[in-house]
PLY file of the C-alpha trace (Angstrom):
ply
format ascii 1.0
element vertex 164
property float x
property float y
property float z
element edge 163
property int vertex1
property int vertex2
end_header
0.00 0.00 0.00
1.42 3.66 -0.95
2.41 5.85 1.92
-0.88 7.44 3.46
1.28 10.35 4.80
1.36 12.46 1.98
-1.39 15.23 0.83
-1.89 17.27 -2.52
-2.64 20.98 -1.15
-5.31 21.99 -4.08
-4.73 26.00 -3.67
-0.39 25.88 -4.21
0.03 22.60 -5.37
2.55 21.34 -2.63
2.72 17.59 -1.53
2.87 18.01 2.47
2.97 15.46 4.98
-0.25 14.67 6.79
0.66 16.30 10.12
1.95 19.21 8.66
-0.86 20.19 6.57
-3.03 21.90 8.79
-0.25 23.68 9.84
0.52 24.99 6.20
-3.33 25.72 5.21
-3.47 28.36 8.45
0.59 29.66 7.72
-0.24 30.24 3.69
-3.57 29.87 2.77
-5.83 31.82 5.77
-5.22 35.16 5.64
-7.16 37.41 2.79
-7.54 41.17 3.58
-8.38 41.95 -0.18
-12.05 43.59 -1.46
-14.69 40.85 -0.60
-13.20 39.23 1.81
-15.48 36.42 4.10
-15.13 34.88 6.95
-14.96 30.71 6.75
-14.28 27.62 8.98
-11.45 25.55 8.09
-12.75 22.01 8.45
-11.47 18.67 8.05
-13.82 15.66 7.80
-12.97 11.61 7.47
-13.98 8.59 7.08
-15.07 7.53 10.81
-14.24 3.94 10.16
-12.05 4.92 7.02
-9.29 7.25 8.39
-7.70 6.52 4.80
-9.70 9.38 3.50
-9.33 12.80 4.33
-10.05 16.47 3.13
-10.13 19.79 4.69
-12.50 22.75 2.73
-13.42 25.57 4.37
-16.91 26.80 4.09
-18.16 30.50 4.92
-19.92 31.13 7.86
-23.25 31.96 6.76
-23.84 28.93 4.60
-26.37 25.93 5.76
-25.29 22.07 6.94
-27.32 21.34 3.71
-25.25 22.77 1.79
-22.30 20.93 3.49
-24.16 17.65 3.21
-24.65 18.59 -0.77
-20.94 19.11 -0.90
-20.25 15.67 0.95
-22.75 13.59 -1.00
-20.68 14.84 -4.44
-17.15 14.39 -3.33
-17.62 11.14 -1.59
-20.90 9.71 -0.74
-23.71 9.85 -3.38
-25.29 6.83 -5.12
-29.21 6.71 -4.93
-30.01 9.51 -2.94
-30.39 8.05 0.64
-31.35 9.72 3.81
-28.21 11.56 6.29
-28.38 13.76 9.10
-25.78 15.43 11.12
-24.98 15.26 14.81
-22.66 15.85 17.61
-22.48 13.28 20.85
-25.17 15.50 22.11
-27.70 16.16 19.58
-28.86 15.97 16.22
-27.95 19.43 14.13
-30.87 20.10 11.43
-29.47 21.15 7.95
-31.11 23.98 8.24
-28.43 25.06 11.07
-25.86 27.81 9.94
-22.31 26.53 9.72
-21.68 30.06 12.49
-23.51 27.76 15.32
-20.65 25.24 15.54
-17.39 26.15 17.47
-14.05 26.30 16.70
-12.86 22.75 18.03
-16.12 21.34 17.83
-16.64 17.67 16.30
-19.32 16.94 14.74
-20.45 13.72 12.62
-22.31 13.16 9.05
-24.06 9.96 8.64
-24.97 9.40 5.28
-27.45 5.99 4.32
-28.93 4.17 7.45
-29.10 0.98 5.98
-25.44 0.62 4.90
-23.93 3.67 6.72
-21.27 5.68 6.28
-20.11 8.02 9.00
-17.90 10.96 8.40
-15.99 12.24 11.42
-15.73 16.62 10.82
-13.63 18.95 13.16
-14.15 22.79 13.26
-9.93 23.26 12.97
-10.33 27.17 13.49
-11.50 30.46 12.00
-10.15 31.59 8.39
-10.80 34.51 5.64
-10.65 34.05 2.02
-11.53 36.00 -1.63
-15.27 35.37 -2.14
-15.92 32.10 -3.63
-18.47 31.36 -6.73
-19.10 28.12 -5.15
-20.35 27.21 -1.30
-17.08 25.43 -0.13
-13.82 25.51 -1.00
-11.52 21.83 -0.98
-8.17 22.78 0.19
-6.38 19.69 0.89
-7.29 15.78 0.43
-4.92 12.67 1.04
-3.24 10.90 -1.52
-5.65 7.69 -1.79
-4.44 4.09 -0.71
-3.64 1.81 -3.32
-4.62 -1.53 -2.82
-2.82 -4.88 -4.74
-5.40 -7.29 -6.11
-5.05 -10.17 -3.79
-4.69 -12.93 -6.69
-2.11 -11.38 -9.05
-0.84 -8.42 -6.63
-1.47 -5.92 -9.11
-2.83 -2.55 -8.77
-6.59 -2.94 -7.68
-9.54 -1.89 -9.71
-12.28 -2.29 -8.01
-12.12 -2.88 -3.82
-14.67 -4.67 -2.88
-16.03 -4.03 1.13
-16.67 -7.29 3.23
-19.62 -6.86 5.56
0 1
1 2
2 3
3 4
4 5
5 6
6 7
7 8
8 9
9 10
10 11
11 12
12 13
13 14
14 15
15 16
16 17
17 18
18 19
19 20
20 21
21 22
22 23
23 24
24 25
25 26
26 27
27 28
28 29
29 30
30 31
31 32
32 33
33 34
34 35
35 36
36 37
37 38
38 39
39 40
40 41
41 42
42 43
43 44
44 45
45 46
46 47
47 48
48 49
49 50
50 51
51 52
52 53
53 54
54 55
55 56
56 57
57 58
58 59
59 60
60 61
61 62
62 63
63 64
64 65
65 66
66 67
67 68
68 69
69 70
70 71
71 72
72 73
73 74
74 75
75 76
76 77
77 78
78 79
79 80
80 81
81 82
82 83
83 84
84 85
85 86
86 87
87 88
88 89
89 90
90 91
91 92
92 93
93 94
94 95
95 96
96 97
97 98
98 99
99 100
100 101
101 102
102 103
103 104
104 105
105 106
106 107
107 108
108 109
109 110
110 111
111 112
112 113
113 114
114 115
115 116
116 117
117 118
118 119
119 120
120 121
121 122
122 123
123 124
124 125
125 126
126 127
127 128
128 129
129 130
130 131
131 132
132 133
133 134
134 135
135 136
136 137
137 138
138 139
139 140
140 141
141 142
142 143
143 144
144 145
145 146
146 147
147 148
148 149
149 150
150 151
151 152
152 153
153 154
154 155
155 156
156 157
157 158
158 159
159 160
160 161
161 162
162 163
């Protein structure tokens, strides 16, 4: 399996290691004083039971959760249009909810499918500005995926099929 350590930062193209990413996105990428400016969260979500798969975005403050859950049905989770909600170990957060109600720090979850589910594990990681975006949220960073040998010839996998 490739080294999971390594991450493509989408705004200045640098590799980084894993730990040091966060770091990098606050050093080089938070800051925007310029005309238009907003105010966003820097979050990163993963896979709760897949910590393979990462990505931070940051999203502006006023936007909804559904617009969040929108975003995380199209990078990772869509297929026939199943049910999700999000939550924190306290309470259920309606999508209606403004991304400004969470806290910096806070961890929240996005469970996606009830049948089948998939849980997503999201952390506020702090306050940020950027230009104004066309779009809702902004992908910053995401791992560099696992590859996975096919377990009959040892070549690179196609398809990964998951045991239940």
């Amino acid at each position: 399996m490739r080294n999971l350590s390594k991450v493509n930062c989408y705004v200045c193209g640098d590799v980084i290691g894993k730990r040091a990413m966060k770091r990098h996105l606050f050093e080089k990428h938070a800051e925007y004083g310029g005309s238009g400016a907003e105010k966003c969260y820097l979050i990163r979500a993963k896979g709760a039971e897949a910590p393979n798969y990462w990505i931070y975005f940051d999203i502006a403050l006023d936007k909804k959760l559904s617009s969040l859950d929108k975003f995380l049905r199209n990078i990772w989770l869509e297929c026939c249009g199943h049910l999700s909600e999000f939550s924190t170990s306290a309470d259920i957060l309606g999508k209606g909810r403004v991304i400004a109600e969470l806290d910096v720090g806070e961890i929240f979850y996005h469970r996606y499918d009830f049948g089948a589910m998939t849980e997503l594990k999201l952390v506020v990681e702090g306050e940020t500005m950027r230009p104004k975006q066309r779009g809702v949220i902004r992908l910053l960073a995401r791992n560099i995926p696992p590859e996975f040998s096919c377990s009959k010839c040892g070549k690179k996998a196609d398809y990964i099929r998951r045991r239940l």
